[in-house]
Chimera marker file (.cmm) of the C-alpha trace (Angstrom):
<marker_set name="trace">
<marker id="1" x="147.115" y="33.496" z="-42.129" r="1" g="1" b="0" radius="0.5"/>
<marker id="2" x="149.871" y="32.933" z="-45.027" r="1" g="1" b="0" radius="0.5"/>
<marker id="3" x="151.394" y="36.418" z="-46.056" r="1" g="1" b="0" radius="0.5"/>
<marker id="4" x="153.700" y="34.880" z="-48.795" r="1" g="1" b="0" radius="0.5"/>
<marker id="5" x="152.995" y="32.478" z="-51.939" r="1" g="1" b="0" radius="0.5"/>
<marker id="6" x="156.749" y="31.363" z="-52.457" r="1" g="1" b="0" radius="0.5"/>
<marker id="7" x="157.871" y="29.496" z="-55.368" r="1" g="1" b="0" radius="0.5"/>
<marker id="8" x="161.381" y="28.020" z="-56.566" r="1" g="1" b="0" radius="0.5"/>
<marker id="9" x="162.463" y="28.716" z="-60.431" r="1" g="1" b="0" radius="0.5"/>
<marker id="10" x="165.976" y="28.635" z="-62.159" r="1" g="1" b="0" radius="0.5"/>
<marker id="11" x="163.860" y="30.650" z="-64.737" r="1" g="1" b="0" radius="0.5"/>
<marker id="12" x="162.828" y="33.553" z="-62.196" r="1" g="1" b="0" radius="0.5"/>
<marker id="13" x="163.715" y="36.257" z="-64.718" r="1" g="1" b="0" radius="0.5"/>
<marker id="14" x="161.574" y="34.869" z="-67.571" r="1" g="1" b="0" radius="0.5"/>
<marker id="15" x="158.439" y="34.158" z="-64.687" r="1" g="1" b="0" radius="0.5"/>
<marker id="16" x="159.067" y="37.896" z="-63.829" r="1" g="1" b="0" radius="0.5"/>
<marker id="17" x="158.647" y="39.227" z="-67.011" r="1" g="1" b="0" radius="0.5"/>
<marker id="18" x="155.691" y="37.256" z="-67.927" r="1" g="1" b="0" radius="0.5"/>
<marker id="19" x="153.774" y="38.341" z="-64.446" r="1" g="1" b="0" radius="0.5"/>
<marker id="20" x="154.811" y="41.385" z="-64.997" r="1" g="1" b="0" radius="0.5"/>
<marker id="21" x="153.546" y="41.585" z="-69.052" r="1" g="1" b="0" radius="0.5"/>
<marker id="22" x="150.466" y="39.760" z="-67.904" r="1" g="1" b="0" radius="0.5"/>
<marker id="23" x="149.409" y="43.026" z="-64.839" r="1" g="1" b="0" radius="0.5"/>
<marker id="24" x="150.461" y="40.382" z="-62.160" r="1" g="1" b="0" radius="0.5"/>
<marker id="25" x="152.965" y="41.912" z="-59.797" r="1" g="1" b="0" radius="0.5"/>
<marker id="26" x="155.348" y="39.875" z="-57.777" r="1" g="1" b="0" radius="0.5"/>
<marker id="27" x="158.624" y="40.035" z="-55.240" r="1" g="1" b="0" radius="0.5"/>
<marker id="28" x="161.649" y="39.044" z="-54.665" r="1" g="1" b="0" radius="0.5"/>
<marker id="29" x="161.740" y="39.554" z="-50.989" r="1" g="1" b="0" radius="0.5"/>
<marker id="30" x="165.225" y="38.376" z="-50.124" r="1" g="1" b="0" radius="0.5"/>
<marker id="31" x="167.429" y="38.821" z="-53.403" r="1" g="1" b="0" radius="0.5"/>
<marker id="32" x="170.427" y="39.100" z="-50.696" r="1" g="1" b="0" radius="0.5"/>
<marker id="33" x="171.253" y="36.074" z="-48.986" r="1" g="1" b="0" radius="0.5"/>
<marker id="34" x="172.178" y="37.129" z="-44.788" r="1" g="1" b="0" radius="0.5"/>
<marker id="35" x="175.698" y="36.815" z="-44.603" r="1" g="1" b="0" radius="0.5"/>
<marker id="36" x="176.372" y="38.843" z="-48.129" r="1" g="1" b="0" radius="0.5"/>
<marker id="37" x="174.449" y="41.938" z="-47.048" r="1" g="1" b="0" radius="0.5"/>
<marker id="38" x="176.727" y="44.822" z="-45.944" r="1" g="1" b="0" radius="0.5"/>
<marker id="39" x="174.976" y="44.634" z="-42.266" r="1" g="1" b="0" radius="0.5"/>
<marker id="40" x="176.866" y="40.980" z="-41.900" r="1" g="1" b="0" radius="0.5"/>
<marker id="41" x="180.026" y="42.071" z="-43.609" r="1" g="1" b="0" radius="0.5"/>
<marker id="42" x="182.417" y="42.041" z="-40.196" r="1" g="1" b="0" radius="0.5"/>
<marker id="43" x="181.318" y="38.259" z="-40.161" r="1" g="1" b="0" radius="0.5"/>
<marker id="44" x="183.956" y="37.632" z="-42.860" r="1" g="1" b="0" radius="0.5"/>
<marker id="45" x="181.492" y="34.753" z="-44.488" r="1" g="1" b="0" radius="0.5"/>
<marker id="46" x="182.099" y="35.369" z="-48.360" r="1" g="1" b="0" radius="0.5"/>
<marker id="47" x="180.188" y="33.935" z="-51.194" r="1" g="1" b="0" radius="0.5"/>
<marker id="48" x="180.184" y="30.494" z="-51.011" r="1" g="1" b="0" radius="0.5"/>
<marker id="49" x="180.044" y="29.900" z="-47.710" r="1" g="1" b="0" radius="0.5"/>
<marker id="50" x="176.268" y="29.074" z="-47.900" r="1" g="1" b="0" radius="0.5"/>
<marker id="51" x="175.581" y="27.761" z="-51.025" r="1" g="1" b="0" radius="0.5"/>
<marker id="52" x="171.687" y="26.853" z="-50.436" r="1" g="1" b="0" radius="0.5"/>
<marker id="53" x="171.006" y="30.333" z="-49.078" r="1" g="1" b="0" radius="0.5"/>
<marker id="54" x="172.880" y="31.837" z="-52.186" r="1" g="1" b="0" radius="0.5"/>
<marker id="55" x="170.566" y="29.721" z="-54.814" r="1" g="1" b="0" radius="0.5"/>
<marker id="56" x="167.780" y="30.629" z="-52.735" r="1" g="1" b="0" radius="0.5"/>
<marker id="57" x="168.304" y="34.263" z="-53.033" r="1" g="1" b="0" radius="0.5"/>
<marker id="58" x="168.338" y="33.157" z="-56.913" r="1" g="1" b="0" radius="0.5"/>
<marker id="59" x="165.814" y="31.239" z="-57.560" r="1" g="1" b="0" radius="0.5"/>
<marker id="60" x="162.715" y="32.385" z="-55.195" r="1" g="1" b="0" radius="0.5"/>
<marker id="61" x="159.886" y="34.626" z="-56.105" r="1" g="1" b="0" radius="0.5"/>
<marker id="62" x="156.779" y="35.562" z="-54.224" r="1" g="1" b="0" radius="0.5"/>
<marker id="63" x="153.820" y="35.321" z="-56.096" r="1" g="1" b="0" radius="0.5"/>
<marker id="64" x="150.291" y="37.334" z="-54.821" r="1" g="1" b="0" radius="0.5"/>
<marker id="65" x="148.544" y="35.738" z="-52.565" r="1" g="1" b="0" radius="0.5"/>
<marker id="66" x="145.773" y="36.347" z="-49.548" r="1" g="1" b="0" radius="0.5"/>
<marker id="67" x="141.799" y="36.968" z="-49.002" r="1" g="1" b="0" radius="0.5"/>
<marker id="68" x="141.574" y="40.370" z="-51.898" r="1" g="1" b="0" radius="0.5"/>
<marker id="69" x="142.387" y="38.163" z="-54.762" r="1" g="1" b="0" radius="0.5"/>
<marker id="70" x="139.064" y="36.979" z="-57.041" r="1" g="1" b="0" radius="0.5"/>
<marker id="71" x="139.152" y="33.202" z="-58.112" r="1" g="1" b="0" radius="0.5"/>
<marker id="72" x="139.581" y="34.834" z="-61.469" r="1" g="1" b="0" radius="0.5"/>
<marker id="73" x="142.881" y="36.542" z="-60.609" r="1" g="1" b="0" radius="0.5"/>
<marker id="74" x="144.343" y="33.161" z="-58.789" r="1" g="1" b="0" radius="0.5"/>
<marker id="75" x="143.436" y="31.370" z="-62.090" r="1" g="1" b="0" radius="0.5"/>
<marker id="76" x="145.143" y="34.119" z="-63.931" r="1" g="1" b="0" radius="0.5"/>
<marker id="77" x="148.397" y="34.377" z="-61.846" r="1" g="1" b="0" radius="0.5"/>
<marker id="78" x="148.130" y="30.026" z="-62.218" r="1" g="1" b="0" radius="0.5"/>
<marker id="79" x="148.116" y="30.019" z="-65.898" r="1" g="1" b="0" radius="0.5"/>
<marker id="80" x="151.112" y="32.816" z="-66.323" r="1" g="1" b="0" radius="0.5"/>
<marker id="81" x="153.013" y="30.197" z="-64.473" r="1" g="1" b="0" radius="0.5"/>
<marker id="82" x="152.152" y="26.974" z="-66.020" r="1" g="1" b="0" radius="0.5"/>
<marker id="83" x="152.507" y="29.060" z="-69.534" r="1" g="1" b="0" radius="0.5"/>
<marker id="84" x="155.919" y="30.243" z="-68.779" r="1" g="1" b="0" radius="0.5"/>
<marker id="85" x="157.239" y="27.492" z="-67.065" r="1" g="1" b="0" radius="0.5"/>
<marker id="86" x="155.563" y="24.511" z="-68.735" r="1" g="1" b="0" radius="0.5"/>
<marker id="87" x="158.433" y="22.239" z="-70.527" r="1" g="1" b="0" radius="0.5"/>
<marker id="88" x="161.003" y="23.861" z="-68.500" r="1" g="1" b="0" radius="0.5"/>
<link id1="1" id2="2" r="1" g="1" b="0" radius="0.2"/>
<link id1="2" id2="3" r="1" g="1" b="0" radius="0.2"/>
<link id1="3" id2="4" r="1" g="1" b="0" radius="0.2"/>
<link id1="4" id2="5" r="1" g="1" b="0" radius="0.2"/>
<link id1="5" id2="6" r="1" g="1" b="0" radius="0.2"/>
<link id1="6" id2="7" r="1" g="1" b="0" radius="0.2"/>
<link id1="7" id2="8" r="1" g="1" b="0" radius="0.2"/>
<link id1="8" id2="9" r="1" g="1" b="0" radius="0.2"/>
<link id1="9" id2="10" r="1" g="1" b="0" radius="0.2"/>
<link id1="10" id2="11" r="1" g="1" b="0" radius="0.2"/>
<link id1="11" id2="12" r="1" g="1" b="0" radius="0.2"/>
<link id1="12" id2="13" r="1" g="1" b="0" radius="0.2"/>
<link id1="13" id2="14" r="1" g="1" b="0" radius="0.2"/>
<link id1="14" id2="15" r="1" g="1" b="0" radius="0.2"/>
<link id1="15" id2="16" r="1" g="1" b="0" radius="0.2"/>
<link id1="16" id2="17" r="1" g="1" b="0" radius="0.2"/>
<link id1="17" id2="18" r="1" g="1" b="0" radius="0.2"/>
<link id1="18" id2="19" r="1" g="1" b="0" radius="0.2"/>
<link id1="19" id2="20" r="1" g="1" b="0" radius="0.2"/>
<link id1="20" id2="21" r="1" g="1" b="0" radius="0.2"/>
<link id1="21" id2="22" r="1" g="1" b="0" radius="0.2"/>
<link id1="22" id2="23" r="1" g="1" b="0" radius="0.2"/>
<link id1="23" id2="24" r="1" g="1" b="0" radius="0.2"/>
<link id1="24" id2="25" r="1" g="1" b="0" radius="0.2"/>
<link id1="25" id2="26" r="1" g="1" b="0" radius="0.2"/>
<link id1="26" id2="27" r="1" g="1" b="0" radius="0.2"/>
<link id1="27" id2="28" r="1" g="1" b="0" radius="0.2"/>
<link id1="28" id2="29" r="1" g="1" b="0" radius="0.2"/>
<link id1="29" id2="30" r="1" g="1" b="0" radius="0.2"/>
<link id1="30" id2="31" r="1" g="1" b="0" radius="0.2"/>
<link id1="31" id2="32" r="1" g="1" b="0" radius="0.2"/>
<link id1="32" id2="33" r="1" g="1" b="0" radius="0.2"/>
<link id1="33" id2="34" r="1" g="1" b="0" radius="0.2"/>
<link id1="34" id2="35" r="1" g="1" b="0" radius="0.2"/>
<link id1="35" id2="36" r="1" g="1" b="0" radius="0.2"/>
<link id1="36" id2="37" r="1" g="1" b="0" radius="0.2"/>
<link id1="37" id2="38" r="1" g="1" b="0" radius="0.2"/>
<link id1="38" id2="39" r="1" g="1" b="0" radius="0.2"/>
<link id1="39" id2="40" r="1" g="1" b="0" radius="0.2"/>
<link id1="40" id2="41" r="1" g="1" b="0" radius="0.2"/>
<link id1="41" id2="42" r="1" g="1" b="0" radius="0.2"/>
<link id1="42" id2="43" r="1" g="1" b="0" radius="0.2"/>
<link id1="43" id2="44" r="1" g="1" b="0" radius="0.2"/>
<link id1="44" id2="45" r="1" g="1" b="0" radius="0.2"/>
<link id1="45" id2="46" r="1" g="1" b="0" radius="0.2"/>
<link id1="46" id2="47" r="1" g="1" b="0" radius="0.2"/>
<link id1="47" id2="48" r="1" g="1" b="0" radius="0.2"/>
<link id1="48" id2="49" r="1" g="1" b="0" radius="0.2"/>
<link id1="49" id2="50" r="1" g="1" b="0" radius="0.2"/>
<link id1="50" id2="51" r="1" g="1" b="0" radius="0.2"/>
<link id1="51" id2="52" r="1" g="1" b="0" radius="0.2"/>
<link id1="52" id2="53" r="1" g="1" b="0" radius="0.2"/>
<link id1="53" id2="54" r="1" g="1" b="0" radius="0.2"/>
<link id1="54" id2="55" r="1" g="1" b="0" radius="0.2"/>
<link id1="55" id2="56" r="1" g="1" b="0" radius="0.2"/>
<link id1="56" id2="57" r="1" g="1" b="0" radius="0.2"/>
<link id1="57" id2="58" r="1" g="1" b="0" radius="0.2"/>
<link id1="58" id2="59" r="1" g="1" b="0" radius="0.2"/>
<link id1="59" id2="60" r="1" g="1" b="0" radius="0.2"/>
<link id1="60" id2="61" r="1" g="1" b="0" radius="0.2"/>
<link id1="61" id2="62" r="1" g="1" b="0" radius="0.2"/>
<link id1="62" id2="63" r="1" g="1" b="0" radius="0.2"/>
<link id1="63" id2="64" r="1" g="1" b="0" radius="0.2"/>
<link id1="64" id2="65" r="1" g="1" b="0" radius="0.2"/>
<link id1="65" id2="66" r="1" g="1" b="0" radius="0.2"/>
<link id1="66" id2="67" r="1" g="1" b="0" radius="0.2"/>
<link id1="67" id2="68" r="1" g="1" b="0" radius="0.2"/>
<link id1="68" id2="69" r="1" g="1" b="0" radius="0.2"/>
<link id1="69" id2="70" r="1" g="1" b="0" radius="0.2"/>
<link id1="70" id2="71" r="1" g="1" b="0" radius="0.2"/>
<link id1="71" id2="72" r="1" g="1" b="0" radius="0.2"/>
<link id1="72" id2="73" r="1" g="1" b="0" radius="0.2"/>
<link id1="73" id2="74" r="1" g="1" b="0" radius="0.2"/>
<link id1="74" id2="75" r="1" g="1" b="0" radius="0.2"/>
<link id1="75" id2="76" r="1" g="1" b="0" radius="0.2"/>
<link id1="76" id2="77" r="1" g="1" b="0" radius="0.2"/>
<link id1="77" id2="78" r="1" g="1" b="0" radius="0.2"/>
<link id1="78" id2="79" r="1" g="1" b="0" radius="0.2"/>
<link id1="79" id2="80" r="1" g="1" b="0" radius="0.2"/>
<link id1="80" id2="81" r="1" g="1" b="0" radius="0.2"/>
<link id1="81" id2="82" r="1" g="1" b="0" radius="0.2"/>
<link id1="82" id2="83" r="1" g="1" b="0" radius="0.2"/>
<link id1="83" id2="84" r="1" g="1" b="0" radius="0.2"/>
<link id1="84" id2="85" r="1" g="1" b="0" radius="0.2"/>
<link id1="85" id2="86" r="1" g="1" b="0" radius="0.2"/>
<link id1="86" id2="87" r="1" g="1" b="0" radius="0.2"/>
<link id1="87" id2="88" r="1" g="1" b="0" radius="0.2"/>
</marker_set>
């Protein structure tokens, strides 16, 4: 089974704030791409050295997802999305 719903936005903030106005929650489960965490500092790979990874860690967010959501709250968490992102 799919634990994570993950979409790809340049407008994460503003998709954030909506979900979040609307009662919908969602994560950011890796805001820290691997080689800029403190853990992988002694690896000596500044920012830059992965540029995909870095936008990544910008630009993903996890939306709710799984078998205790109603049809009624997928159609919900659908239309904050297409709302806030529509034209964008």
């Amino acid at each position: 089974m799919w634990h994570l719903y993950v979409v790809r936005t340049p407008r994460r903030a503003e998709l954030v704030k909506a979900l979040e106005t609307a009662g919908i929650g969602a994560l950011i489960h890796y805001p820290i791409p691997p080689h800029l965490q403190e853990a992988y500092a002694d690896l000596g790979q500044p920012k830059g050295t992965f540029p995909l990874s870095e936008t990544l860690a910008e630009t993903v967010l996890s939306l709710p997802m799984g078998p205790h959501l109603t049809p009624e709250t997928v159609d919900q968490v659908a239309a904050v999305v297409r709302r806030t992102l529509a034209g964008g």
